[in-house]
C-alpha positions in Angstrom: 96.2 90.1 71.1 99.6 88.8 69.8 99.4 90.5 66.3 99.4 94.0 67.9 102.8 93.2 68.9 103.6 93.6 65.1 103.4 97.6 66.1 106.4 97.0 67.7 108.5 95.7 65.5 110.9 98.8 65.1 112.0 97.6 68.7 112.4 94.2 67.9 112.4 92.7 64.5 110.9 89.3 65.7 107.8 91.0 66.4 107.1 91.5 62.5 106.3 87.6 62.1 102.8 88.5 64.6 101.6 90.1 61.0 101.5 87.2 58.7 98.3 85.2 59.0 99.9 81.7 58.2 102.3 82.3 61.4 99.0 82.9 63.4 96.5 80.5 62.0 99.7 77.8 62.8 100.0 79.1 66.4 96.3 79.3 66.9 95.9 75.4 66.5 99.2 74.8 68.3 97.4 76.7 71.5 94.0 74.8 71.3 96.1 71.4 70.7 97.7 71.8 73.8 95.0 73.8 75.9 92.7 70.2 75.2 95.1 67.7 75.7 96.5 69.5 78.8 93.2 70.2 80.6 91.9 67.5 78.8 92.4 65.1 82.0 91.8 67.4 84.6 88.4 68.4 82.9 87.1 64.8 82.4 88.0 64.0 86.1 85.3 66.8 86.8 82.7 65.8 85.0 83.2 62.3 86.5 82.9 64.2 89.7 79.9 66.3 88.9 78.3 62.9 87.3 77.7 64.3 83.9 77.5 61.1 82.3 76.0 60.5 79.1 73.0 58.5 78.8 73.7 56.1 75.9 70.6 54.2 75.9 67.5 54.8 73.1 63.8 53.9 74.4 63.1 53.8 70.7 65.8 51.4 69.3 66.5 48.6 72.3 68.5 46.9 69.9 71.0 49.6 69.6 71.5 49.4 73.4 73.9 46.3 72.7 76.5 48.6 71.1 76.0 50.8 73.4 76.2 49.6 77.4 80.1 50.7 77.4 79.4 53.8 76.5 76.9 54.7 79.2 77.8 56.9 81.9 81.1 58.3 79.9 81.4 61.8 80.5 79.6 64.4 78.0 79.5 68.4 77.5 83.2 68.0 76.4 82.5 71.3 74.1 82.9 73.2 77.0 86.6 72.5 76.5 86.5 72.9 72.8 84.9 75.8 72.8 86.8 77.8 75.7 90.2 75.9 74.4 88.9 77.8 70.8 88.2 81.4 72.2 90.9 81.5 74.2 93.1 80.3 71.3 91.5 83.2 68.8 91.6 86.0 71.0 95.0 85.4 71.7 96.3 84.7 67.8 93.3 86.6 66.0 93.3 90.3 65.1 90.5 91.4 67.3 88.8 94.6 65.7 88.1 92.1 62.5 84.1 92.1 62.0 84.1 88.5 60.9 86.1 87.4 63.9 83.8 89.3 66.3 80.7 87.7 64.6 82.1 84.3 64.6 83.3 84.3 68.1 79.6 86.3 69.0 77.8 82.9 67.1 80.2 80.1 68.5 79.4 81.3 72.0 76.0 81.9 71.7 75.0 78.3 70.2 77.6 76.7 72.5 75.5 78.3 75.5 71.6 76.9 73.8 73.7 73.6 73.3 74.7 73.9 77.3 71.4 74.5 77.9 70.0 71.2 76.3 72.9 69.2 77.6 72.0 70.6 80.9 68.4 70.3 80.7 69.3 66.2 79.1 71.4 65.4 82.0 69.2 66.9 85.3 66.6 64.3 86.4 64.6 67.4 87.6 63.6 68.3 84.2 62.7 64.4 83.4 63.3 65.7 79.3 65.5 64.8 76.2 66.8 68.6 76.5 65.3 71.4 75.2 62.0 71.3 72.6 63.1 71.6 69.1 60.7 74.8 68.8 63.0 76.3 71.6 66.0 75.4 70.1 65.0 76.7 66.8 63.9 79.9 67.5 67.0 81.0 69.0 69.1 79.2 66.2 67.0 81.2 63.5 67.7 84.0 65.8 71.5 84.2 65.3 70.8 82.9 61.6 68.9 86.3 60.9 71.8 88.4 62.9 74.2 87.2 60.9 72.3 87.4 57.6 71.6 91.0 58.3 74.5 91.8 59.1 75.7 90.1 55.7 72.9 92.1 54.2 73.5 95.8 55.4 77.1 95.5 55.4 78.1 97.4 51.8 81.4 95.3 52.1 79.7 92.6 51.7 76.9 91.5 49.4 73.2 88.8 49.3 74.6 87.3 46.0 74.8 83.5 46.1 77.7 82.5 43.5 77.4 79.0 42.2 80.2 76.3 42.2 81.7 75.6 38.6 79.4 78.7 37.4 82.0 82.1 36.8 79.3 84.2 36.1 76.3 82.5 37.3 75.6 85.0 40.9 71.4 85.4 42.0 71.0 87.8 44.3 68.9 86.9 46.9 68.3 90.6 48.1 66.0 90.6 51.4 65.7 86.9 51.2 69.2 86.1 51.9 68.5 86.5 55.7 66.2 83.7 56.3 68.8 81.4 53.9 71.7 82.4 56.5 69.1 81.1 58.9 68.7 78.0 57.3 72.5 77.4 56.8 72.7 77.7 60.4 70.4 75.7 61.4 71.0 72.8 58.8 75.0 72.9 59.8 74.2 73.3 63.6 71.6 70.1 63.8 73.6 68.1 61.0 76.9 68.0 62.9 74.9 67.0 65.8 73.0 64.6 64.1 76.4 63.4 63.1 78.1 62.8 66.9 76.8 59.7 67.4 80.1 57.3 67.5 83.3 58.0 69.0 85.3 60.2 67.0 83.5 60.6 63.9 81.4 64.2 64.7 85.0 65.8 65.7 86.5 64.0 62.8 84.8 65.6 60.5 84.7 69.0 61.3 88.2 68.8 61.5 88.2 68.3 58.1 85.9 70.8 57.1 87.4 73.4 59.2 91.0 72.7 57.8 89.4 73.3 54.3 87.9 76.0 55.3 90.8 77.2 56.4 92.4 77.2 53.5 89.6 78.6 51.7 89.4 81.9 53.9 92.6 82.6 53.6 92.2 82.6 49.5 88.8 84.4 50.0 90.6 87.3 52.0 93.5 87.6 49.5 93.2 89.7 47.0 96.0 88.6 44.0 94.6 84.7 45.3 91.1 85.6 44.8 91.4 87.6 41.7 93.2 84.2 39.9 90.9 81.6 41.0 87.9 83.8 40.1 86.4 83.7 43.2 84.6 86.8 45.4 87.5 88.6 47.1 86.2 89.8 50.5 88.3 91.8 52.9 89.2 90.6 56.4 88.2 87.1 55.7 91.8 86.2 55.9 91.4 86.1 59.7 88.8 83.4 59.2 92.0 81.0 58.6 92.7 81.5 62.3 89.5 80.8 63.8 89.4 77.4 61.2 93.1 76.8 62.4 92.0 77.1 66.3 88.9 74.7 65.5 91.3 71.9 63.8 93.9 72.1 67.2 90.8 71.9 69.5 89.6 68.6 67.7 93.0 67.2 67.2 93.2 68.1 71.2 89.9 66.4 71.9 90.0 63.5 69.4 92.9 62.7 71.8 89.9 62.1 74.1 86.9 61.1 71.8 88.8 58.3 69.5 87.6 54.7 70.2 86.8 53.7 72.8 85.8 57.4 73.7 86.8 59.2 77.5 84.5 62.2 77.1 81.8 63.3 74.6 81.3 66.9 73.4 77.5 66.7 73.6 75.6 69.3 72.3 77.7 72.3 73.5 79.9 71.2 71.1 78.1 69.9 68.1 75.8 72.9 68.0 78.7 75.5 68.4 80.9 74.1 65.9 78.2 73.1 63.3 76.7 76.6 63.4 80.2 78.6 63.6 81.2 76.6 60.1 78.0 77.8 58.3 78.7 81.1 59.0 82.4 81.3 58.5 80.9 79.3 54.5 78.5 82.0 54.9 81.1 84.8 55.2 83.6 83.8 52.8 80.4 83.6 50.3 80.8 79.4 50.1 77.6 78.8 51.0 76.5 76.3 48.0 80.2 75.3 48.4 79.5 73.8 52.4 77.1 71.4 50.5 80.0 69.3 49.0 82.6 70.2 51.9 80.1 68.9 54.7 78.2 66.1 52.8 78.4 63.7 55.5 76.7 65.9 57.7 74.5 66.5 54.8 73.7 62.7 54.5 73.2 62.3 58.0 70.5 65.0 58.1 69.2 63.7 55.0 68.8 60.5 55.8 66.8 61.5 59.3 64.7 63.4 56.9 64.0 60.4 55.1 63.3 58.4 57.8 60.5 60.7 59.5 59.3 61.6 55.8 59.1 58.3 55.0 57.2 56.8 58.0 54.6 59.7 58.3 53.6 59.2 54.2 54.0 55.5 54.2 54.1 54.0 57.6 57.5 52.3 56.6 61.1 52.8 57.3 63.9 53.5 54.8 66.6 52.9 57.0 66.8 50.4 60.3 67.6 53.7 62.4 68.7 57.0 61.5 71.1 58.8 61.0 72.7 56.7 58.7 75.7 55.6 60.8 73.6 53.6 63.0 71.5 51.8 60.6 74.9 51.0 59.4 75.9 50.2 62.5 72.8 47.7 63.0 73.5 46.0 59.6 77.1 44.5 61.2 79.6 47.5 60.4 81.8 48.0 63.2 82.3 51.0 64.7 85.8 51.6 64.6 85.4 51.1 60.4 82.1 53.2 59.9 84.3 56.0 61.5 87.2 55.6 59.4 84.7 55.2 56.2 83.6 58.7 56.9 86.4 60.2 57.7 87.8 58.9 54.3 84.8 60.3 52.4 85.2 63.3 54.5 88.4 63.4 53.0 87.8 63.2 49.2 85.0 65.6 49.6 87.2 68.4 50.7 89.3 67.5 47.8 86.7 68.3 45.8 86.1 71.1 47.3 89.0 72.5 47.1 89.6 71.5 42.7 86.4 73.4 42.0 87.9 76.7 43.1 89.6 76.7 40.0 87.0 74.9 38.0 84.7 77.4 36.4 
């Protein structure tokens, strides 16, 4: 909304500062910051209220349940306030007739309503479940996935080649096919940063970091004297990406306000299946796909090591780890919270690091 005031500017000089990206993407996690941290309150008190508590206890690990008894009852579906906080912030900073805006807000919303949908389906007694099947909630993830990918795949400003870190000219082009890997990225990013919120902090934590990267990334992507000197796929109107990242890393500064230990609220899945999905496709856009892989290896490692688990005790009848995902097996083996949060975060860290040397690295 704001950058059309750059129209204007002949009237007012000032207004000419709504044009430049940086200024917005700034702004953008400026307004979430203080859209989470002012509501924050007020929208726990609710919740308390409405008695959306979380229900920390685990039929299938009792002993977990000793780490656990504080946190039962705290109030959950805190992504409600991410994710409006996060909209809100974008179409206020972002310019709005940008495609890949459009299709990120279109996927962040749709995937933060499925994740409502569990939560509230978790939550009612009525219903007597653990939320929705995960048939149900992977049909309409590879539903999104396959909008997105061909969308990606029709769209001649845009192409189904898959470019390989550290490889200049190494591109595959994945021609029909690259719709059902879209789907996969969503659905692996979606469920991994879910898998991931599991401890106070360390879910939001993350994508913080990964967003911020990203950030940075889209920003390079949709510049074309940036992109040209790093090598790297120039793709117009990614640029505005860097908003969106920018309003993602206020929201979860805003809620880590909240959700550090010992937590106030938890996102739930509204918010771990919004924000994981929205980050595969904003990779997806700025054609980082493979990229994602290093940028969100906790997440990766967290899905992988539930994959290991089940894969494990279906071939073998043995367990790998003492529970997955891996934080709480490392939780059972006498980490503390507070440090296997800070571990990650750290590793979180260094892997967008990484990330970020292989642009020029070819």
């Amino acid at each position: 909304m704001f950058y059309y005031l750059a129209e204007f500017k002949d009237f007012f000089f000032g207004f000419n500062v709504f044009r430049y990206i940086t200024f917005r993407a700034g702004m953008a996690a400026v307004t979430t910051f203080l859209c989470c941290v002012i509501l924050g309150p007020f929208f726990i008190r609710k919740l308390r209220k409405w008695n959306i508590g979380e229900n920390a206890k685990r039929d299938d690990c009792p002993t977990l349940n000793s780490f656990h008894d504080t946190k039962e009852g705290t109030p959950t579906m805190g992504g409600i306030l991410i994710v409006s906080s996060i909209l809100f912030s974008v179409l206020l900073w972002a310019q709005l007739n940008n495609r890949y805006i459009i299709l990120t807000m279109i996927t962040c919303l749709f995937l933060a309503i499925l994740g409502f949908i569990d939560d509230y389906v978790k939550l009612n007694p009525r219903f007597e479940k653990r939320g929705l099947s995960k048939k149900t909630k992977l049909i309409w993830q590879v539903l999104i996935g396959c909008f997105i990918g061909s969308y990606v795949f029709f769209n001649p400003d845009t192409s189904p080649e898959l470019r390989f870190p550290f490889m200049k000219n190494l591109v595959v082009n994945l021609w029909i096919f690259y719709i059902p890997f879209v789907a996969v990225i969503v659905i692996g990013t979606s469920n991994a940063v879910n898998l991931t919120d599991g401890l106070d902090g360390l879910a939001i934590g993350c994508v913080l970091i990964v967003s911020l990267t990203l950030a940075i990334i889209s920003y390079i992507t949709g510049h074309l004297h940036f992109s040209q000197y790093l090598f790297i796929p120039y793709v117009p109107g990614t640029g505005e990406l860097s908003i969106f990242c920018m309003a993602i890393v206020g929201a979860s500064l805003g809620f880590l306000w909240f959700n550090c230990h010992p937590a106030s609220v938890f996102m739930g899945d509204v918010g771990s299946l919004s924000l994981g999905g929205t980050l595969g496709v904003i990779a997806v856009f700025t054609k980082k796909e493979l990229l994602l892989v290093l940028l969100g290896g906790i997440f990766v490692i967290e899905a992988l090591s539930v994959i290991m688990q089940v894969a494990s005790f279906k071939l073998r009848g043995k367990r790998i780890f003492k529970m997955s995902p891996l934080h709480h097996h490392l939780q059972l083996s006498g980490w503390k919270e507070s440090k296997i949060i800070i571990r990650f975060w750290i590793i979180a860290i260094i892997l967008a690091l990484l990330t970020l040397t292989t642009l020029k690295i070819r």
